[in-house]
C-alpha positions as CSV (number, residue, x, y, z in Angstrom):
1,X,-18.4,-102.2,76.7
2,X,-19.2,-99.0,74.5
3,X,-19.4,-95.4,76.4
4,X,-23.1,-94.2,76.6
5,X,-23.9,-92.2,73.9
6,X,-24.6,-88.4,75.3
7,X,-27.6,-87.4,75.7
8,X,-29.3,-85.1,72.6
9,X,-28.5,-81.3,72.9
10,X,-25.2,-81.9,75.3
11,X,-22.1,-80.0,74.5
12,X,-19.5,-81.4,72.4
13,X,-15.7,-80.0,73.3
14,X,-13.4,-78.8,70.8
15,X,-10.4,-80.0,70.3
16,X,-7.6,-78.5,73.6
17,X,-5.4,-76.0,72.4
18,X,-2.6,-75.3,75.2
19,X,-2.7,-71.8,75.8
20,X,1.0,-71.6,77.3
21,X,3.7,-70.2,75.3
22,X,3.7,-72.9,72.8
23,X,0.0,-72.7,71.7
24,X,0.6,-69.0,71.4
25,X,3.4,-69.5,68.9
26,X,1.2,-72.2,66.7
27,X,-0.8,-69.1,66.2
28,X,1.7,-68.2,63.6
29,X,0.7,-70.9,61.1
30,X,-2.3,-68.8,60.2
31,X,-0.9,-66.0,57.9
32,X,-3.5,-63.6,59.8
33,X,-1.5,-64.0,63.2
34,X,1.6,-63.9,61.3
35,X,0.7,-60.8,60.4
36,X,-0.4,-59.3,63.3
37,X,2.7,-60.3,64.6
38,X,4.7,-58.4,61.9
39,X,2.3,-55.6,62.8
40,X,3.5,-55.8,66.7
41,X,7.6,-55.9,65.9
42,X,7.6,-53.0,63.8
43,X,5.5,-50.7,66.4
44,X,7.8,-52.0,69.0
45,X,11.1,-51.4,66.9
46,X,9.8,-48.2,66.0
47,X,9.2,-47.1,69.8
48,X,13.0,-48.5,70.6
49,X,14.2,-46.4,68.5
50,X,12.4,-43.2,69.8
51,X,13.4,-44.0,73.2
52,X,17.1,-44.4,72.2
53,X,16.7,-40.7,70.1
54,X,15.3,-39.6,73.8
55,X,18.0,-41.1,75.8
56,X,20.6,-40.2,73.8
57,X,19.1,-36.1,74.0
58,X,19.2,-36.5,77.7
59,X,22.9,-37.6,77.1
60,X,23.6,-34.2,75.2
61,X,21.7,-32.2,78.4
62,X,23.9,-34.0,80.8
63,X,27.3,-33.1,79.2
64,X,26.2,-29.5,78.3
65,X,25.7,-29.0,82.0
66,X,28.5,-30.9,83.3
67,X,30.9,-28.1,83.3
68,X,28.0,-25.5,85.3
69,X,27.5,-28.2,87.7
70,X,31.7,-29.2,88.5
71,X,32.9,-25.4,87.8
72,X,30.2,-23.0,89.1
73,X,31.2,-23.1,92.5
74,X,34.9,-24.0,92.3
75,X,37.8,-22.1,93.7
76,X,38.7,-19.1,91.4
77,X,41.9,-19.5,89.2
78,X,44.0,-17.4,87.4
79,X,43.0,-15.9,84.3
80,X,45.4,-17.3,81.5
81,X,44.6,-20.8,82.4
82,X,41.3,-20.7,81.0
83,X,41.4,-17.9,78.8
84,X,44.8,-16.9,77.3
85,X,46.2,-14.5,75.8
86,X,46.3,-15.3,72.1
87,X,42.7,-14.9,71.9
88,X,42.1,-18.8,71.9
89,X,38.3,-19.7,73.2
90,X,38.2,-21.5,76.8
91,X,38.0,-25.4,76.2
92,X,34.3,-26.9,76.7
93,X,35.3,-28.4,80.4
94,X,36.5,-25.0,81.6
95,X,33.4,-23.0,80.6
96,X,32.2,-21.2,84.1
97,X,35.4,-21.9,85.9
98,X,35.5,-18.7,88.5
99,X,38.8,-16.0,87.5
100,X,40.0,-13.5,89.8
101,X,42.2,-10.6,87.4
102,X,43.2,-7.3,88.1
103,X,42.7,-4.5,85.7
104,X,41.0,-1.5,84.8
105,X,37.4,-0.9,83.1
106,X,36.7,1.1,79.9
107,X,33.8,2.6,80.3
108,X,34.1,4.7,77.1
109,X,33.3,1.1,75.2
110,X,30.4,-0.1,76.8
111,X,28.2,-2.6,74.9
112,X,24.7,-3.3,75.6
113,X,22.9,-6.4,74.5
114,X,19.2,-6.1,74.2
115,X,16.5,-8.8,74.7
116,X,18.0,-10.3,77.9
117,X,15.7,-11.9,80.5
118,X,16.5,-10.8,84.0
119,X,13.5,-12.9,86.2
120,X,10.2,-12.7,84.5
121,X,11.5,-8.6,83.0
122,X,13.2,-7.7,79.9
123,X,16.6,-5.1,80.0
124,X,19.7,-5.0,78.7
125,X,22.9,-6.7,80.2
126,X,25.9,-4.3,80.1
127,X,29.3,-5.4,78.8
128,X,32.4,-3.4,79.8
129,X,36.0,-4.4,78.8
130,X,38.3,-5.0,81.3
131,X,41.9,-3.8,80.3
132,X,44.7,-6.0,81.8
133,X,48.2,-5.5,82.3
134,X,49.7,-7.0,79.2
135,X,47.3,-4.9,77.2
136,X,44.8,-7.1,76.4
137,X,41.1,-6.7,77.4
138,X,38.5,-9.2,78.9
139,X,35.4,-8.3,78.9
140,X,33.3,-8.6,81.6
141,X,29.3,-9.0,81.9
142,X,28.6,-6.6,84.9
143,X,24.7,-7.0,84.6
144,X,21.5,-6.3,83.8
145,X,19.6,-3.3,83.7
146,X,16.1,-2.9,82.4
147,X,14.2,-1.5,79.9
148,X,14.0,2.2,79.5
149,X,11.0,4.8,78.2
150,X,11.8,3.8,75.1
151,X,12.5,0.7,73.0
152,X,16.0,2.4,72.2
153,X,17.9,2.3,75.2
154,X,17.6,2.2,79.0
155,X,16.7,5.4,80.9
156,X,20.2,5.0,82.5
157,X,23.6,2.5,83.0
158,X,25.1,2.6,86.0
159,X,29.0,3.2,85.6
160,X,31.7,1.1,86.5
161,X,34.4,1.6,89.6
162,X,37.1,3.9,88.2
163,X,40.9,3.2,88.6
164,X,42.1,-0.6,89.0
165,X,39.6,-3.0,90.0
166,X,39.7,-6.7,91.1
167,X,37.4,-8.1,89.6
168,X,36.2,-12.2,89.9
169,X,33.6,-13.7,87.0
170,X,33.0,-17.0,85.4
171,X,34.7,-17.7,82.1
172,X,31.8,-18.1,79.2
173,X,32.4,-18.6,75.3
174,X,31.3,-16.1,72.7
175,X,27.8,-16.7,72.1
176,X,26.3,-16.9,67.9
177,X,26.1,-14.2,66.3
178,X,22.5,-12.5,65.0
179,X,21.2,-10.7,62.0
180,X,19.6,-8.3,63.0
181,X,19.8,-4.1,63.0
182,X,20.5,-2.5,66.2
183,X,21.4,0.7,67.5
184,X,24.9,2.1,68.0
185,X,26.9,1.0,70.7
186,X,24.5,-2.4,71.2
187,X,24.6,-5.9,69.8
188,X,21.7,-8.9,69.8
189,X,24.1,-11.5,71.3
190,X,27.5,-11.6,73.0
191,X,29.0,-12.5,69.8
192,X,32.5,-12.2,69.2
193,X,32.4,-10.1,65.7
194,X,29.4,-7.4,66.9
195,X,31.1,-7.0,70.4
196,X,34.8,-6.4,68.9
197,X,33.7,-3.9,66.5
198,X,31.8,-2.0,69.3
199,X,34.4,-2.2,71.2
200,X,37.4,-1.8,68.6
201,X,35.7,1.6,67.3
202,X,35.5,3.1,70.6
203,X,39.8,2.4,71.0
204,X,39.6,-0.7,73.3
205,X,42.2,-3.1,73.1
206,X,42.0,-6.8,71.8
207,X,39.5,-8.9,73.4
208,X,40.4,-12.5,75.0
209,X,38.6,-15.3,73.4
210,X,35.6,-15.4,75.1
211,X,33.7,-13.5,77.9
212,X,33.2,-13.5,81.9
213,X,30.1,-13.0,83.8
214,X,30.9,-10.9,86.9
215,X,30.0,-12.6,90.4
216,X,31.7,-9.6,92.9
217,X,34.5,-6.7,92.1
218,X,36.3,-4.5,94.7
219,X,36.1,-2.0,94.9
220,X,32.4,-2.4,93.7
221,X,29.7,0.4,92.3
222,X,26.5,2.0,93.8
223,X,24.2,2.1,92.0
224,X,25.3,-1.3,89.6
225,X,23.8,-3.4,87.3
226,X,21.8,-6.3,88.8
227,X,24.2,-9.7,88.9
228,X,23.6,-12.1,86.8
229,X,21.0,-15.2,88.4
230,X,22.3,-18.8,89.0
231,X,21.4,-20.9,86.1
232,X,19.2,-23.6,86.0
233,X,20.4,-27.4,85.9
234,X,17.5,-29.2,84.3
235,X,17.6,-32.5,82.5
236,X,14.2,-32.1,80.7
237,X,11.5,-34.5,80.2
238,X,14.2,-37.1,78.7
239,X,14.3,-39.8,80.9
240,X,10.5,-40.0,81.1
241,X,10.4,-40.0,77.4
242,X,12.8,-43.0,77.3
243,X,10.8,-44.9,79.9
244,X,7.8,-44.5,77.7
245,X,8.7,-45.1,74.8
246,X,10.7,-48.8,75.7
247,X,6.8,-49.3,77.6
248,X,4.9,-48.8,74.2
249,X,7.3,-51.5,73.0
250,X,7.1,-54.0,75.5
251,X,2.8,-53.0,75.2
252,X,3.1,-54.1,71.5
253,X,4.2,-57.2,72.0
254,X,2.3,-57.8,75.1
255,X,-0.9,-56.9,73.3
256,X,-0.3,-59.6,70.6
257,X,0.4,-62.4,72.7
258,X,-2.4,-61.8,75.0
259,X,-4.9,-61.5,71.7
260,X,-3.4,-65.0,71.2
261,X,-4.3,-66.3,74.5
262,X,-7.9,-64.9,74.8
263,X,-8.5,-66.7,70.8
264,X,-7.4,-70.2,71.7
265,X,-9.5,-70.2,75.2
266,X,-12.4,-69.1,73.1
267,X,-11.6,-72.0,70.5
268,X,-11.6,-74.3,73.7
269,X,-14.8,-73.5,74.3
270,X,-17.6,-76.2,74.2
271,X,-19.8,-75.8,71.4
272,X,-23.7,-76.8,72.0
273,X,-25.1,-79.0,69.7
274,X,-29.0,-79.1,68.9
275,X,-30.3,-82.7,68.3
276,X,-32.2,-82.5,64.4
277,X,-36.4,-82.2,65.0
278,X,-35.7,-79.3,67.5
279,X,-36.9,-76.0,67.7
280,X,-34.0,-73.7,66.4
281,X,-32.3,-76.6,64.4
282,X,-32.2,-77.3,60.8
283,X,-35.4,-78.4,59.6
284,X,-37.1,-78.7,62.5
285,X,-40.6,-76.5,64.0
286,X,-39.5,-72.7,64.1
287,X,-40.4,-70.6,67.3
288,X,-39.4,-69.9,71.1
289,X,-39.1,-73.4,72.6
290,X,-41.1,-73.8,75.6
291,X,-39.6,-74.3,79.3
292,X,-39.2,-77.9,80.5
293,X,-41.9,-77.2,83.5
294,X,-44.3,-76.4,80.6
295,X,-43.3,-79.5,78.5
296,X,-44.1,-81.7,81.3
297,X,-47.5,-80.2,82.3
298,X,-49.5,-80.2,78.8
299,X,-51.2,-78.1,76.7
300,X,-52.8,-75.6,79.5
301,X,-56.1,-76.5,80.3
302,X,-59.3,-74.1,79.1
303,X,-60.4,-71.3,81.5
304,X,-63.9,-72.6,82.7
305,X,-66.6,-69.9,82.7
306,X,-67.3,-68.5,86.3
307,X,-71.0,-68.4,85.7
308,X,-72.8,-71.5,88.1
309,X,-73.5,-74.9,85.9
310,X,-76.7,-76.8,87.2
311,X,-75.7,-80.7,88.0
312,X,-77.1,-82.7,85.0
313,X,-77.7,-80.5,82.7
314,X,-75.8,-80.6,79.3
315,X,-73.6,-78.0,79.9
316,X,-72.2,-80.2,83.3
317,X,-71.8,-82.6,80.5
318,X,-69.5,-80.9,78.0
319,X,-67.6,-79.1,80.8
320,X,-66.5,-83.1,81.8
321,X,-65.7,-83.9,78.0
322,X,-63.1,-80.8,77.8
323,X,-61.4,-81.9,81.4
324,X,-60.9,-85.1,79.9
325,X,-59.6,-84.3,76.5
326,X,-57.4,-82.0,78.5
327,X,-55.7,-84.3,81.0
328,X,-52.5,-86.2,79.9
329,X,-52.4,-89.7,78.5
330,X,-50.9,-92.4,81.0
């Protein structure tokens, strides 16, 4: 026995299309989904690789403060373990290990470098070489003092302690060297060529291969410089960066396959089907169609006039012909 045929105007279903992973991935025999596709991969390679560049910065920021973070704070060794003699620089790991060395200062070769931040203020941070005992100099980074009257100089440096002087700092390497013109007896950066010949010209011995940066002397100086601050251990923004970045890739790929999903429930859709003769189909009568409850009733019926009609006369006569034209055929 044959199915009822369905009644005109029903919906007709397409054809299912799984939606799963599978119907996704028979998106890609339409060269416009294969495309998109392509589109999706390269964003999301492209976004790998700029959270690997990020990672791998954080990676740099990590090691350069590896040696602040272990050596800062550690117990202070002797001098020529660090920083010998023979005017080798200290090794990247040993950078801020804590010295304790003996010696006296020359004041007569003071350096001062200009441009350094002390706090939210601009000064200068004063460099005096320390002579040792085997007639070598370290020089030492007693502070910061700020800017005088003038753009030249400070209004004053306090001056070291005289005779021997114990003296514990924190090893640093020689810093790069600036072009720039300063005044005598100053230098833009704690760089080993500028400082030497400050120093050299005003009959200072041979300076070790790097620097300290003084954290206490005895016996100690009033008025001194202002110590040096702690600095800072911060990682920047690279982490966040890498977390981002790998999320914009995983959101390329995301968006893709849930494009794919939303087309193939729309092609599931049921699609409405107007029966020929219809108003809005092909060839038939153009124009609203009417409601149902106003299909059933009939054409509407003609307003009556609300003056009185007299019983018998001819108008009571055509007022019955119109009712009856009007009411539906049984």
């Amino acid at each position: 026995m044959s199915a009822p045929a369905a009644p005109p105007g029903a919906g007709t279903a397409r054809p299912p299309a799984g939606t799963g992973a599978r119907g996704v991935l028979g998106l890609l025999r339409e060269p416009g989904w294969r495309r998109g596709l392509g589109l999706a991969v390269a964003v999301a390679v492209v976004c790998l690789l700029l959270g690997q560049w990020q990672w791998h910065r954080r990676q740099s920021r990590l090691a350069a403060n590896a040696p602040l973070v272990s050596n800062y704070d550690a117990t202070p060794v002797a001098l020529d373990t660090v920083l010998p003699a023979d005017g080798s620089p200290p090794a990247e790991e040993d950078v801020w290990t804590p010295v304790r060395v003996s010696g006296t200062y020359d004041a007569d070769a003071t350096v001062l470098v200009r441009n350094r931040q002390h706090g939210e203020a601009i000064g200068y941070d004063v460099l005096v070489p320390l002579v040792l005992g085997d007639g070598t100099a370290l020089l030492v980074d007693r502070g910061w003092v700020p800017a005088g009257s003038t753009t030249r100089a400070p209004d004053a440096v306090p001056a070291p302690p005289r005779g021997t002087v114990t003296v514990t700092a924190r090893v640093r390497g020689w810093e790069a060297a600036r072009d720039s013109t300063v005044p005598g007896g100053q230098v833009s950066s704690v760089a080993a060529g500028p400082v030497a010949e400050v120093t050299s010209s005003a009959g200072a011995p041979a300076l070790r291969g790097g620097y300290a940066v003084l954290a206490a002397e005895a016996p100690s100086a009033v008025p001194a410089p202002a110590l040096p601050e702690r600095p800072g251990v911060d990682e920047g923004p690279h982490l966040a960066y890498t977390v981002q970045w790998y999320g914009f890739a995983l959101t390329a790929l995301v968006v893709w396959v849930v494009a794919g999903r939303r087309e193939l429930q729309a092609r599931a859709l049921p699609v409405r089907e107007v029966p020929d003769g219809a108003a809005g189909a092909p060839g038939g009568p153009s124009g609203p169609v009417p409601p149902p409850a106003a299909r059933r009733r009939g054409p509407a019926r003609p307003a009556r006039s609300a003056r009185p009609v007299r019983r018998g006369s001819d108008e009571e006569a055509e007022d019955l012909a119109v009712d009856a034209s009007a009411r539906p055929q049984r």
